[in-house]
N, C-alpha and C positions, 0 to 999 in steps of 0.2 A: 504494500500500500504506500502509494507516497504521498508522505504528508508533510511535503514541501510547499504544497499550494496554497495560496492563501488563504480560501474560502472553509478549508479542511482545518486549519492551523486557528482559526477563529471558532468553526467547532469544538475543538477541541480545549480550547482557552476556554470557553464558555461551559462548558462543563466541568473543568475544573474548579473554575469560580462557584456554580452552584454548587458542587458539591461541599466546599469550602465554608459556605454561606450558608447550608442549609436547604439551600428551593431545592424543591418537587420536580421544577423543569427548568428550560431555558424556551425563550420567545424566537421563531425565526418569520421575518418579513418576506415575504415574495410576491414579485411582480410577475406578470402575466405575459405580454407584448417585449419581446425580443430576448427574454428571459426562460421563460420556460414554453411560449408556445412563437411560433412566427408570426409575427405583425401582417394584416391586409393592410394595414395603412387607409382601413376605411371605414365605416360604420357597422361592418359583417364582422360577426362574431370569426375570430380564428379557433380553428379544428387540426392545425398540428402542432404535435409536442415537437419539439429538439427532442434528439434522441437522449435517453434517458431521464427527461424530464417525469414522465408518467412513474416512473421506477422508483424514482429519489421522490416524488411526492405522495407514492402509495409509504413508502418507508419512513420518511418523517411525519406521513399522517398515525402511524400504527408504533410509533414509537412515544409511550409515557412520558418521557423525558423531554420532551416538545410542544409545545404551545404554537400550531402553525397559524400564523395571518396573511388573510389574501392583503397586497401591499399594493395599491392602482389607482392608475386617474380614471381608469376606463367607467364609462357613464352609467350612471345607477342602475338604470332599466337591464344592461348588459349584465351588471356585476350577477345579478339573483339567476341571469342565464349562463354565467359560466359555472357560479356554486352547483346548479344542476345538476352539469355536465362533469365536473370534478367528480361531484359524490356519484353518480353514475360510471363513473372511472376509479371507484373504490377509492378518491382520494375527499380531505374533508378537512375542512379551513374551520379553527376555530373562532376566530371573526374575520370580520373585513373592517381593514381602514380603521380600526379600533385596540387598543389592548385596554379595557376595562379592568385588570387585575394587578396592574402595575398604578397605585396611587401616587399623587405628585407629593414632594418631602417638601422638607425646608429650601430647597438647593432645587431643583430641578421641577419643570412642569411638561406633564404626561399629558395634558389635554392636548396643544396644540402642536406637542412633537410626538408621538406614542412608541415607545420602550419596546423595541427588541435585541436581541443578543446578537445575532446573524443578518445581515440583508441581503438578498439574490435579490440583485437587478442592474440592468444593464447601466443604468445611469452611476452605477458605484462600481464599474468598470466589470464587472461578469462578463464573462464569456461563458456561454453554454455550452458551446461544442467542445470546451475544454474543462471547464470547470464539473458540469453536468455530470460527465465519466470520474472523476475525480471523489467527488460529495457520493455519488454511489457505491462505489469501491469502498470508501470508508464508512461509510452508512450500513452496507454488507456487512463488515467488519466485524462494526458495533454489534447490530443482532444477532451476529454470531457468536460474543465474546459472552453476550448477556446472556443467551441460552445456554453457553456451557456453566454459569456460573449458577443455576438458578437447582435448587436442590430438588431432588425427585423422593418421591415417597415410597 
């Protein structure tokens, strides 16, 4: 596995921290449109993944340790038709455009910036065709490491 990448290397920090800190899980944001599905660059919903996109989102959907948010400009009436289409692809966002469990502190405000651990999106320099293969590989890893650890009766 190489976990030189940086998107992996930020997983991975990020679970250290939780686990460090105590949480349950870690928050990852992701975007839709050149992230994990190809842009029409139009008002039609887009219907391809990047390769492994579908993969690494059914895995961080099905992983505890994950609080996934859909992360998008894309326009209201679409969003509730791509969550559809997700959970109909065994995959499943636990909000959009929201993290309601992260409260704003002294120091920091959640309303108008919302708290995640990880960001997939092209605007934060992702590449999918490289990153994608990568965050699955490791994602693999993980559920694998955790099933061997998990005691049998």
């Amino acid at each position: 596995m190489n976990t030189d990448n940086r998107i992996v290397k930020q997983f991975i920090k990020s679970f250290e921290v939780a686990k460090k800190k105590n949480w349950d899980k870690i928050y990852v944001g992701v975007d839709i449109h050149d992230t994990i599905m190809m842009s029409t660059y139009t008002i039609e919903m887009s219907s391809v993944y990047y390769p492994y996109a579908k993969e690494v989102l059914q895995l961080l959907s099905e992983d505890k340790g994950i609080c996934l948010i859909l992360w998008t400009s894309t326009l209201p009436h679409l969003n509730a038709e791509y969550v559809k289409k997700f959970k109909d692809d065994n995959i499943h966002f636990d909000y959009v455009n929201e993290n309601p469990e992260v409260a704003n502190s002294d120091f920091a405000d959640f309303v108008t910036k919302l708290y995640f651990n990880v960001g997939l999106d092209d605007k934060f320099g992702f590449i999918p065709e490289v990153d994608l293969v990568e965050i699955h590989e490791y994602l693999l890893n993980r559920k694998n490491e955790k099933q061997e650890t998990v005691p049998t009766s």
